[in-house]
C-alpha positions in Angstrom: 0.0 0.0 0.0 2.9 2.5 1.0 4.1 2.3 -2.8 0.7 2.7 -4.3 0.0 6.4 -5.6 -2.4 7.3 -2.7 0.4 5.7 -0.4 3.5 8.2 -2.5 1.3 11.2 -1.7 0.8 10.4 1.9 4.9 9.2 2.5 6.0 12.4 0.4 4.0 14.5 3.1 5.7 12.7 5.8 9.1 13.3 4.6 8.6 16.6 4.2 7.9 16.9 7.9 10.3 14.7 8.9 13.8 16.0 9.9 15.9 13.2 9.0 14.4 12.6 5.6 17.4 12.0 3.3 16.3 14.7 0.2 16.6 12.6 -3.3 16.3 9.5 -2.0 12.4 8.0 -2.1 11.1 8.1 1.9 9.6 4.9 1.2 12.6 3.1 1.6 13.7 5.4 4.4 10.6 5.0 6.5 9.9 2.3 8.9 9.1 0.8 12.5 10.7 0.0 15.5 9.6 -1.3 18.9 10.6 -3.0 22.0 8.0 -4.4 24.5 8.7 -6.2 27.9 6.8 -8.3 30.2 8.1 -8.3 33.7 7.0 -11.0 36.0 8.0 -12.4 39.7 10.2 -15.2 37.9 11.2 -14.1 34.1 11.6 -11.1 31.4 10.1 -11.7 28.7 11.3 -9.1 25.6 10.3 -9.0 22.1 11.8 -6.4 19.8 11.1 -5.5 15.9 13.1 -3.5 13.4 16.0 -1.4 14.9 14.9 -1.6 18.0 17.4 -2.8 20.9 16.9 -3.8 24.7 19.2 -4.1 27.4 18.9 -4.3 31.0 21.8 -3.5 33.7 22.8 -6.4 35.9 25.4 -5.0 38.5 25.9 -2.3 36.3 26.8 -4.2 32.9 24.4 -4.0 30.2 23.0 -7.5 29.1 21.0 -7.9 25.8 17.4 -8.7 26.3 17.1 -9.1 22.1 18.9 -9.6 19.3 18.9 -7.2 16.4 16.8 -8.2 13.2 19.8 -7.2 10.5 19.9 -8.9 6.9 23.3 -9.5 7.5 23.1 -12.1 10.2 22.7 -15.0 9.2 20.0 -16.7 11.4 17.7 -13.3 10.3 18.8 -13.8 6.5 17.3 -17.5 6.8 14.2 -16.4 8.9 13.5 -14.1 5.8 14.3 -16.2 3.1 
């Protein structure tokens, strides 16, 4: 839908208002989503994460990944995709 004509119009608009649009390239390809969410209970953590989103949470004051990035160029998320 985003690369419909209706769907240009509306992404063009957002890109114009947006202050990281990159000017000559199409903002299609620039926009997307990102989100962390966590579930704390009295025994686990449960996170789930999507797009560039990272998590971490600070044990005794070192940082210890709650997700793992979704890049292309790993290859357990190249083979999830493909």
């Amino acid at each position: 839908m985003l690369l419909s004509p209706n769907g240009r119009k509306e992404l063009e608009r957002f890109g114009r208002q947006d202050p990281n649009n990159v000017p000559g390239q199409d903002y299609a390809y620039q926009a997307g989503c990102t989100a962390n969410v966590v579930l704390i209970t009295q025994t686990h953590v449960y996170c789930g994460n999507a797009g560039d989103a990272r998590c971490v949470v600070s044990q005794a004051g070192t940082a210890v990944d709650l997700s793992i990035d979704h890049k292309p160029d790993l290859p357990s998320e190249r083979a999830r995709v493909l």
